[in-house]
C-alpha positions, 0 to 999 in steps of 0.5 A, a space after each residue: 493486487 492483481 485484480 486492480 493491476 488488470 482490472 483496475 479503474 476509477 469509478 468514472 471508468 479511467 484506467 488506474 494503472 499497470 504493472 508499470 505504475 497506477 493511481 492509488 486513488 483509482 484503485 481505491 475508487 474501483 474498490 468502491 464502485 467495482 468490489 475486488 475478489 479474494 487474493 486467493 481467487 485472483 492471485 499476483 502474479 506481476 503481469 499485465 494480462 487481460 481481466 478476469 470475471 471473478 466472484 467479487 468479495 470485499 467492497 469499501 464504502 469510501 477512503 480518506 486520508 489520516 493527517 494532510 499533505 502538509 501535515 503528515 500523521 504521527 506514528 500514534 495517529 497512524 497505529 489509531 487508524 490501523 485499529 479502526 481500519 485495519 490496513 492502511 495505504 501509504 506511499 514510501 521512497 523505494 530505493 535499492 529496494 530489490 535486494 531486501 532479505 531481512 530485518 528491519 530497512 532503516 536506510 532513508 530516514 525523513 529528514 534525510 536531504 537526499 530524498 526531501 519529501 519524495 514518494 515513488 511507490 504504494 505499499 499497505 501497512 498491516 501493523 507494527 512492532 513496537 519492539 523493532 520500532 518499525 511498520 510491517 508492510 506489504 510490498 506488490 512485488 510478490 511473495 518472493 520478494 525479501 525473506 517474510 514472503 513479500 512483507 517486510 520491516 520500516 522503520 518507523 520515520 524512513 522512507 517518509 512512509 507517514 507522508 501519504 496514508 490512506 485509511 478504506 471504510 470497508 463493505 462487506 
């Protein structure tokens, strides 16, 4: 994350955000065009700071969506692509995120009229539990953030984590 927080841009060159904000498709695009590092040889550290010139590991060959705006992906399409793909980008509705310990966040189901269809923020799903009926995630916020070290439990269909998901063909 840290490396795309500093480095971070599309393959035409535009700037793919910040601490403040960015473009999940632009950080994509870098991967692509760009390869990132280990998170071990660029490691989060929240900050905006100047880009560093590390050994580049993993690369993508491309991304896509799974599903449509209009026709977001069921939970069985999503755990499908995780299997292909491995991890996944999806964006959720974070509200009160910030005081996250434990368990399983259920607060904002998708048919809740508070939230509509609304999306503000981007976190990579990482697998599932089906026993907890809930999408593992990770969060960018660090390894502080919440009890499991910066991951945490969704519930699956809150936070309308379905709406937007984003599977990466990987290069080595």
């Amino acid at each position: 994350e840290e490396e795309l927080v500093n480095c971070g841009k599309n393959c035409a060159g535009t700037d793919a955000g910040s601490c403040s904000g960015g473009w999940s498709d632009m950080a994509l695009d870098h991967i692509k065009c760009y390869r990132v590092a280990r998170e071990a040889a660029y490691p989060y550290t929240a900050t905006n700071a100047a880009c560093r010139s590390v050994a580049k590991s993993y690369g993508a060959y491309g991304w896509a969506q799974i599903g449509t705006n209009a026709a977001p992906p069921s939970n069985d399409m999503v755990k499908a692509a995780l299997a292909t793909y491995g991890a996944l980008v999806t964006y959720v509705y974070v509200k009160n995120w910030g005081s996250y310990g434990t368990g399983v966040m259920d607060a904002y189901p998708d048919n809740d009229p508070a939230i509509g269809s609304w999306v503000n923020h981007a976190v990579t799903i990482v697998g599932y539990c089906d026993d907890r009926q809930a999408w593992i995630i990770k969060n960018s916020w660090g390894t502080t953030w919440g009890s499991y070290g910066g991951y945490a439990y969704i519930k699956y269909n809150h936070y309308n984590i379905n709406k937007r998901v984003y599977a990466v063909c990987p290069r080595p």
